[in-house]
GUVEXVO-402329 format. One record per residue (C-alpha): x, y, z. Coordinates in steps of 0.001 Angstrom, whole numbers. Example, Ala and Ser with C-alpha at 12.3 -4.5 7.8 and 13.67 -1.06 7.14 Angstrom:
2
12300, -4500, 7800 .
13670, -1060, 7140 .
//
This chain:
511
124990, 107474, 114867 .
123715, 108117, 118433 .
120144, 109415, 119205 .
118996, 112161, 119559 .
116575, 112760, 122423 .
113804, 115140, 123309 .
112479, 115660, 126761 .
109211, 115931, 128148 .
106770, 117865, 125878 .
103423, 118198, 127865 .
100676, 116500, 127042 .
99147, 114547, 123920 .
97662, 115835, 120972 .
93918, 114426, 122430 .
92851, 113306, 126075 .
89686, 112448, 127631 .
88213, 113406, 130712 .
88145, 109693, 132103 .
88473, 108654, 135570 .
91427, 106238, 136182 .
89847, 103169, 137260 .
91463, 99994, 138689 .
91311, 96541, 137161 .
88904, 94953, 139433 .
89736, 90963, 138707 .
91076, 89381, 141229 .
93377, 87441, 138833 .
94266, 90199, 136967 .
97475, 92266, 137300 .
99750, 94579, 135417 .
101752, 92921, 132798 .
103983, 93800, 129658 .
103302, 94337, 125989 .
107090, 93218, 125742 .
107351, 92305, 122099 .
105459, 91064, 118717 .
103360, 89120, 120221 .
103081, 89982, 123599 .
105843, 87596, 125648 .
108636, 85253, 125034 .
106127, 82608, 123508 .
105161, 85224, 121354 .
101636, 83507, 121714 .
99547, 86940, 122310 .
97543, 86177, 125520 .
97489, 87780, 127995 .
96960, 87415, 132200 .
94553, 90294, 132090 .
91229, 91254, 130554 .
90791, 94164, 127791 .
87979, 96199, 127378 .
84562, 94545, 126533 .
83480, 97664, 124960 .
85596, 100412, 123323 .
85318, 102995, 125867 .
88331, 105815, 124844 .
90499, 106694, 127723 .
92813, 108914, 126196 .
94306, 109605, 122240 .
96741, 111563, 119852 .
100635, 111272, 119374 .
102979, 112370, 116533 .
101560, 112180, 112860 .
102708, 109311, 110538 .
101710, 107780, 107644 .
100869, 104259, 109148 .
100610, 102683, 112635 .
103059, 100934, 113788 .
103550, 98021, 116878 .
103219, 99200, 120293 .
105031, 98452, 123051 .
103848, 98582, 127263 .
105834, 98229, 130020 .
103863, 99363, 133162 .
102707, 102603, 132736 .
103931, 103324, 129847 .
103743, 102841, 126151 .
106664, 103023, 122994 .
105737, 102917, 119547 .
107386, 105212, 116612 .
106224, 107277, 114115 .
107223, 107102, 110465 .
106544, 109492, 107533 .
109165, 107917, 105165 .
111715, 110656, 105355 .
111549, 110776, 109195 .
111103, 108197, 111672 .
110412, 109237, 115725 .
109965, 107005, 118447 .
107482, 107987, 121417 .
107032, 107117, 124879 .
103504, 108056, 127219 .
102445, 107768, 129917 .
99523, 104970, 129731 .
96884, 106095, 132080 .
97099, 110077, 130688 .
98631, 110047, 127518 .
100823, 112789, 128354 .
103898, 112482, 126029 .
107315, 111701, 128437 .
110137, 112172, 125441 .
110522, 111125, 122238 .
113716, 110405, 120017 .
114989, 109980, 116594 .
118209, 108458, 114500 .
119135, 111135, 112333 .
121133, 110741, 108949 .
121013, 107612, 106377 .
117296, 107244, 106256 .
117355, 105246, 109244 .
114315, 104465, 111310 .
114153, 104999, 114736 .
112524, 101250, 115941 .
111461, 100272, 119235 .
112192, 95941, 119406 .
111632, 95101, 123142 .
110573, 96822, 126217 .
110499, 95377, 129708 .
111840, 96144, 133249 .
111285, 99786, 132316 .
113889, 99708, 129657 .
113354, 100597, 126262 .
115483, 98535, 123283 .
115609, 100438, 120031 .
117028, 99468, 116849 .
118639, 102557, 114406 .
117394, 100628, 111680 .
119291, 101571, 108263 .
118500, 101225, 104518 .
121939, 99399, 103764 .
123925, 100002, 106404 .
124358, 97607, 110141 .
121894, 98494, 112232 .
122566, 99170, 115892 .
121148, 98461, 119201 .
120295, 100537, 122148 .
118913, 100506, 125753 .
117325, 103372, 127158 .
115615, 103909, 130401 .
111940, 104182, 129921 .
111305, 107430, 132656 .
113386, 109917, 130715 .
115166, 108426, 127274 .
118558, 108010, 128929 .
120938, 105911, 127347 .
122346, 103045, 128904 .
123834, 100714, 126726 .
124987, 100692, 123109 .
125437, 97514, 121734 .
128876, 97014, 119953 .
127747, 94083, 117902 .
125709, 94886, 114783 .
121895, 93275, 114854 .
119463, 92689, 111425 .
116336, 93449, 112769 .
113502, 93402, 110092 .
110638, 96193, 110504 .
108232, 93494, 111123 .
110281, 91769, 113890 .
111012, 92005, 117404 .
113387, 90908, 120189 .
112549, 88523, 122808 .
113049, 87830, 126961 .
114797, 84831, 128748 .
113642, 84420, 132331 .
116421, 87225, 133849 .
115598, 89846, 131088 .
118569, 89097, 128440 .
117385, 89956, 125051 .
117735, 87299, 122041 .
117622, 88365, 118555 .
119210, 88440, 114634 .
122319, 89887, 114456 .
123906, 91085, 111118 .
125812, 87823, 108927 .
123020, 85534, 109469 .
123996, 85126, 113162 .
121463, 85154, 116769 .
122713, 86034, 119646 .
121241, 86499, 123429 .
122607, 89706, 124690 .
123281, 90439, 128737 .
120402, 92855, 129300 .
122696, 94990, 131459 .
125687, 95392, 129661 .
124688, 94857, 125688 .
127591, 92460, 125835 .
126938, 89131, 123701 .
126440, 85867, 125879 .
126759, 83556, 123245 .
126493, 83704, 119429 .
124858, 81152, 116660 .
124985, 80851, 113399 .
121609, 80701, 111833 .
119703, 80991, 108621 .
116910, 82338, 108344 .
114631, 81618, 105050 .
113542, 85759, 104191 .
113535, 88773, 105908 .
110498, 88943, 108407 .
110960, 85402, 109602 .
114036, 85859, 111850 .
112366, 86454, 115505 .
112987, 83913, 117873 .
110358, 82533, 119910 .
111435, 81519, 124055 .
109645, 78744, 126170 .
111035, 77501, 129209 .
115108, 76614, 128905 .
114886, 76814, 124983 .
114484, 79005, 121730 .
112653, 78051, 118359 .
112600, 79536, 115417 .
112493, 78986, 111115 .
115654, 78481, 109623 .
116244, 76956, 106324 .
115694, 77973, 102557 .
112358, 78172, 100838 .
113156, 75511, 98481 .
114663, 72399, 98170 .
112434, 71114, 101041 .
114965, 72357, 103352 .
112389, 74924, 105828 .
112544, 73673, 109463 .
111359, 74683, 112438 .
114741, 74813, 115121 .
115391, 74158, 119023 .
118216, 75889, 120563 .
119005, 75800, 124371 .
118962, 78802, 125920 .
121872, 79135, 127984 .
124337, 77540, 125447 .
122866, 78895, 122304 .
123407, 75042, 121065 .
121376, 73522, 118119 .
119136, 70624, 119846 .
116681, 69477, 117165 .
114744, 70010, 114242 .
111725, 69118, 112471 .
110825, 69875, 108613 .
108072, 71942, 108424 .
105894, 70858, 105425 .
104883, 72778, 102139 .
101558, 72017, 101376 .
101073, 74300, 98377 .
104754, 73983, 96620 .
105845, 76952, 95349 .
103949, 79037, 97618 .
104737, 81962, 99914 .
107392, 82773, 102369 .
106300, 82078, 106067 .
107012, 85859, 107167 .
106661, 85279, 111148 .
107684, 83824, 114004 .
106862, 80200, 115911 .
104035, 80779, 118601 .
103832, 78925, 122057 .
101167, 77832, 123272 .
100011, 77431, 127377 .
99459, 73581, 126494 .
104268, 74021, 125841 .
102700, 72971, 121695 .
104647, 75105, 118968 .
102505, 76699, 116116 .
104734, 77364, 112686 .
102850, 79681, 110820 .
103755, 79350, 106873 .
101475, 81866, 105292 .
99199, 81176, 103268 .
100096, 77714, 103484 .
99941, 75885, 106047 .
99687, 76010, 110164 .
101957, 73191, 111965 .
101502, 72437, 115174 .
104815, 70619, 116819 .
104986, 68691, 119955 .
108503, 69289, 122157 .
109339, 65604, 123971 .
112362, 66867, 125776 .
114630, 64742, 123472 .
112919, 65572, 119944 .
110208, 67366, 118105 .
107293, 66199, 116469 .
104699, 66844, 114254 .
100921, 67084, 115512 .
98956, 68345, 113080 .
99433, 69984, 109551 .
96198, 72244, 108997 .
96376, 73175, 105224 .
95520, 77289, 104597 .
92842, 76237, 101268 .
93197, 79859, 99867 .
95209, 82717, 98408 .
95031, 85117, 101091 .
98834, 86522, 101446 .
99319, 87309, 105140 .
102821, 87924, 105405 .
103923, 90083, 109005 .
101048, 88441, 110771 .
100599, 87570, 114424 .
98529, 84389, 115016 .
97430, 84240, 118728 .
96446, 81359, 121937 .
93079, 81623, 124005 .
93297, 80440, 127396 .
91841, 76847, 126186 .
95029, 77000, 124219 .
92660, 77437, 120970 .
94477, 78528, 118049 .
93426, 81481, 116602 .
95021, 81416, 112579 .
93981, 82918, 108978 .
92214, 81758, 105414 .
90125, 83225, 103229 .
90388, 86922, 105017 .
88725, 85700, 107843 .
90382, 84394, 111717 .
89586, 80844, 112269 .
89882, 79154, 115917 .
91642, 75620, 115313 .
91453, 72634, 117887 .
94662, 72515, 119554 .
94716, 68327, 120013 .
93641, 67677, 116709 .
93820, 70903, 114268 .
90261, 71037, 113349 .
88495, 74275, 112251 .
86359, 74958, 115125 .
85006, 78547, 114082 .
85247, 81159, 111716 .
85100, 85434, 112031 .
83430, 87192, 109551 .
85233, 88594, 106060 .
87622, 90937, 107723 .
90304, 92200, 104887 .
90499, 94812, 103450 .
90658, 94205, 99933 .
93333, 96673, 99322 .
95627, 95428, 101816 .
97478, 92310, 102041 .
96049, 90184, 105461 .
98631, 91120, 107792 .
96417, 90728, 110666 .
97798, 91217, 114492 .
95901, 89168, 116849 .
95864, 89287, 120880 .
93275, 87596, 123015 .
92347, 88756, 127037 .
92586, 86093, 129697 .
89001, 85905, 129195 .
89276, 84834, 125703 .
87894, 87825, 123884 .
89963, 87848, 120662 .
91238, 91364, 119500 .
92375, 91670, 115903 .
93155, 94145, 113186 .
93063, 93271, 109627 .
95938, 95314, 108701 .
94253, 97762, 106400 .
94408, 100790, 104786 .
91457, 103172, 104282 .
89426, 100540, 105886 .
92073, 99497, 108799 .
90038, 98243, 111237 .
90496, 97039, 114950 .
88053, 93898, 115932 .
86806, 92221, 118940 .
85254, 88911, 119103 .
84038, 86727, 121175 .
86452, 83056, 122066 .
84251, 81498, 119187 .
84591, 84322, 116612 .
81172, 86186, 116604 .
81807, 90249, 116414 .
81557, 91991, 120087 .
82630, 95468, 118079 .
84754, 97085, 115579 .
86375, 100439, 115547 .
88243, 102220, 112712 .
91563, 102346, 112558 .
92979, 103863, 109030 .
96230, 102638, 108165 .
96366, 100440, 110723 .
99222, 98443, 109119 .
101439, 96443, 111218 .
100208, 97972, 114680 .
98972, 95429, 117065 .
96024, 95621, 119703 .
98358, 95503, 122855 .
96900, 94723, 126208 .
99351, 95881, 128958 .
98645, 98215, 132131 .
95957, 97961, 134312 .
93363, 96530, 131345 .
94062, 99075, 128795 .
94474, 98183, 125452 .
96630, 100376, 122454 .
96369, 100471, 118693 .
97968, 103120, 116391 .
96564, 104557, 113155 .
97928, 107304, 110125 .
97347, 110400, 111184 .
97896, 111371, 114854 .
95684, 108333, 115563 .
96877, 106422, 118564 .
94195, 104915, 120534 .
93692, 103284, 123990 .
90973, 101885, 125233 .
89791, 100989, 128593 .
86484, 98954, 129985 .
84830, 101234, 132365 .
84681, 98442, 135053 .
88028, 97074, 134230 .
86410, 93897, 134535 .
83616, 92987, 131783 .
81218, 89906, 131524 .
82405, 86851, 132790 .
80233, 85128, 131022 .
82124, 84849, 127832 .
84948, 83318, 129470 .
85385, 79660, 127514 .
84686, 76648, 129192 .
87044, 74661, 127282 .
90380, 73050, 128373 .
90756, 75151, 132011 .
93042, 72668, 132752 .
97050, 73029, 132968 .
100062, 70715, 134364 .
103379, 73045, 135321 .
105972, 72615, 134664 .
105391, 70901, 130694 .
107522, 69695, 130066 .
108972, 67688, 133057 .
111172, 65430, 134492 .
109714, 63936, 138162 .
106536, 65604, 138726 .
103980, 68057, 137506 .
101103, 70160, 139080 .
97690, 69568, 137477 .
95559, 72948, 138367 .
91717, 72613, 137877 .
90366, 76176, 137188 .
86250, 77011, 138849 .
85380, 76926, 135440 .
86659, 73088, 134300 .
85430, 72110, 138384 .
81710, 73833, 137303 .
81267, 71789, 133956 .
83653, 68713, 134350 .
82777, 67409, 138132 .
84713, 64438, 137415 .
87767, 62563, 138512 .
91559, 63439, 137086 .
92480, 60969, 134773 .
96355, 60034, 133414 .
96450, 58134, 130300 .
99364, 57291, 128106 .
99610, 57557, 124424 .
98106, 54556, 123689 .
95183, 55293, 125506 .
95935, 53548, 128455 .
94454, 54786, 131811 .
98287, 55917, 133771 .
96841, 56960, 137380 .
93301, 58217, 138623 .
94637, 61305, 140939 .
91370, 62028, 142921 .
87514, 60850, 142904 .
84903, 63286, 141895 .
83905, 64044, 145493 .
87601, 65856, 146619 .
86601, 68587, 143452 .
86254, 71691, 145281 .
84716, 75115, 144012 .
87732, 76695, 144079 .
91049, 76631, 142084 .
92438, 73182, 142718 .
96181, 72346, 142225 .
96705, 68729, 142087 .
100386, 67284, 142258 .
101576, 64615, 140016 .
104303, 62863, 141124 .
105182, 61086, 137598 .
104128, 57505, 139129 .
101507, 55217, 138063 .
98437, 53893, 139763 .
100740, 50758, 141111 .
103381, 53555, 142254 .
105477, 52746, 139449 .
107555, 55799, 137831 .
106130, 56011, 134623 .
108501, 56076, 131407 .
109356, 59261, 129324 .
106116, 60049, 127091 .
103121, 61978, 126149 .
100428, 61472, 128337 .
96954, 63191, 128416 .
95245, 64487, 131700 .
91869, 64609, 131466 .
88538, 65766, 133520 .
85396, 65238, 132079 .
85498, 66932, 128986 .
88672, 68693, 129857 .
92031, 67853, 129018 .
95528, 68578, 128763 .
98811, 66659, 127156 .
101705, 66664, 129043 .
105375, 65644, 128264 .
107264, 63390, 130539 .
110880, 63693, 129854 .
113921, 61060, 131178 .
//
């Protein structure tokens, strides 16, 4: 059934009298809230800073009876609004909150779903009970339609489409099936057969030239984590992904990259496995075992900039070590003990960690500091499965019951730089790669790791020594690796670790 679509209605519910103000970091600029999960790595962090304290800029939409995920592309923001018997998707204007259009699916009980949004196009799902749901494109300025997608998709209320590099869209479609679909045309370029262990653990996950995601059956041993090129929609590789508590829960969500290229499989409340891609095959790193009952199904783990790991037990976050899996920290009791933990996590490029807990009556929206102590909490009832979404120029969104829909903004746009983390501001790009790689050194791993760039191989052994400690500059340093050993030797297809000081970095050498 096609939509049907309202036009402007004037301005939301709520504003406030706040003075746009621009994001002053220098390394900051406008970016998407394009999916779950933020990008195509799905791995929730962001280029940009959110607000350091939760200064209101604007709030109010249509009512609803829980929040749901929100979506930004520039200056503006999607989410929908469901009441059970109706379901009404909603675009505003970021900065204002005035309300551009809205639109609905009438007929079947169908929900009106918002999956993707980038380029300023809008991709909705009419999202039946037990019928094929369809999908649309829209143009994000006034609801137009441009696309209808003939092919039917099976998009789960918890999941989301995802990006390649040119903007095609890859998601479930109906019969067990994923497809990438031409983001101009809705036309499929390629099809796959795939299946996928439960409903809520079909989104695909893009890094680079390839696509991961669970596939599999929940018993019999047989859930694995999958690699898929990209352009081909070919099956690569696969690695088993281990049950640590047999018998336990589904895994309900999606594989997370991190900016260190390692994959995070989230089996909740089971395990968290994090997978190493060599080019030619994928391996297991770590296994970090969830000790507890705490059912988070529909959760969104997230990255920091250190590539930290930022998972759940025991109704609290935890930050893991990405090189070895080790609990590093832990939040305070966060859950609401009426909910089940379905926690949405996105962290700033400054490592403040936003979360909800995915309550009800005591939905609540957190930020924390990179190590996990509380920088302040707001109340969000019903929060559900709505997400803290940083998009814009620094804003950050979160939806409630009610007519609650929230953004915040830092009145400087900029906040203390001071809690930035010192750990791991180190990065090789591209990771993987074939010939060479560049090594950048950010003021913050120069400042506490004055020391030279070391290469070492997976045995330990010392590769290449790139520069002495006197070339380290106060300033971002990119430092090009030309794949070659100290001897000028090209060095064979591996892991190797890059390391300053207390800094470091693994990178994957490919043939």
């Amino acid at each position: 059934m096609e939509p049907k679509i309202r036009g402007h209605v004037g301005p939301s519910l709520a504003t406030t009298g706040v003075v746009v103000l621009l994001c002053l970091l220098a390394s900051a600029r406008a970016q998407d809230w394009m999916n779950h999960g933020g990008n195509p790595q799905r791995n929730g962090l962001s280029r940009m800073f959110g607000p350091h304290q939760p200064t209101l800029l604007w709030e109010g939409t249509l009512p609803s009876s829980f929040g749901q995920p929100v979506l930004i592309c520039a200056d503006k923001l999607v989410t929908y609004r469901d009441n059970f018997t109706t379901s009404i998707a909603v675009c505003h204007d970021l900065a204002t909150g005035d309300t551009l259009w809205t639109m609905d699916f009438p007929g079947s009980g169908g929900r009106t779903m918002p999956v993707a949004f980038r380029d300023n196009t809008v991709y909705m799902v009419n999202l039946q009970n037990s019928a094929p749901d369809t999908l649309y494109a829209f143009a994000a300025a006034d609801g137009a339609l441009i696309w209808r997608c003939p092919y039917p998709v099976s998009v789960y209320l918890s999941e989301s489409a995802t990006f390649a590099e040119n903007g095609d869209l890859v998601l479930p479609l109906d019969g067990m099936r994923t497809a990438r679909i031409n983001h101009l045309t809705g036309d499929t370029v390629w099809t796959t057969e795939r299946v996928w262990p439960v409903s809520g653990s079909a989104d695909v996950t893009i890094s680079d030239s390839m696509w991961y995601c669970f596939g599999g059956a929940l018993v019999g041993g047989s859930l694995r984590l999958y690699k898929f090129d990209l352009a081909t929609g070919r099956l690569r590789d696969s690695v088993f992904i281990e049950d640590t508590h047999p018998g336990g829960t589904a895994p309900y969500g999606n594989i997370m990259v991190g900016p260190d290229r390692v994959l995070y499989a989230h089996r909740c409340g089971d395990n968290v496995t994090a997978v190493e891609d060599w080019g030619d095959s994928l391996h297991i790193r770590w296994v970090y075992p969830l000790e507890d009952s705490t059912y988070s199904p529909f959760a969104q783990l997230a990255c920091g900039p250190d590539s930290s790991v930022y998972a759940l037990a025991n109704g609290r976050i935890i930050r893991l070590d990405p090189e070895t899996g080790a609990a590093l920290d832990s939040s305070p009791y966060i859950k609401d003990s009426t909910a089940v933990f379905a926690a949405h996590l996105s962290v700033g490029s400054d490592g403040t960690v936003y979360a909800t807990n995915g309550g009800y009556a005591d939905g609540a929206l957190f930020a924390f500091t990179p190590n996990l102590s509380v920088i302040w909490v707001e109340s969000i009832p019903n929060v559900s499965t709505s997400n803290p979404a940083l998009g814009g120029d620094c804003e950050l969104a979160i939806a409630g019951s009610g007519t609650m829909l929230k953004v915040y903004r830092d009145p400087t746009g900029v906040g203390d730089l001071e809690r930035a983390p010192v750990r791991r501001h180190l990065s090789a790009t591209p990771n993987p790669f074939t010939e060479a790689t560049t090594i950048r050194l950010s003021p913050l791993a120069l400042r506490h790791s004055p020391s030279a760039v070391s290469i070492y191989d997976a045995q330990g052994r010392l590769v290449r020594v790139l520069c002495p400690p006197q070339s380290l500059t106060p300033s971002p340093y990119p430092l090009p690796w030309d794949g070659r050993n100290q001897s000028g030797v090209v060095a064979p297809a591996g892991v190797y670790v890059i390391r300053t000081g207390s800094e470091s970095v693994r990178a994957v050498k490919t043939r």
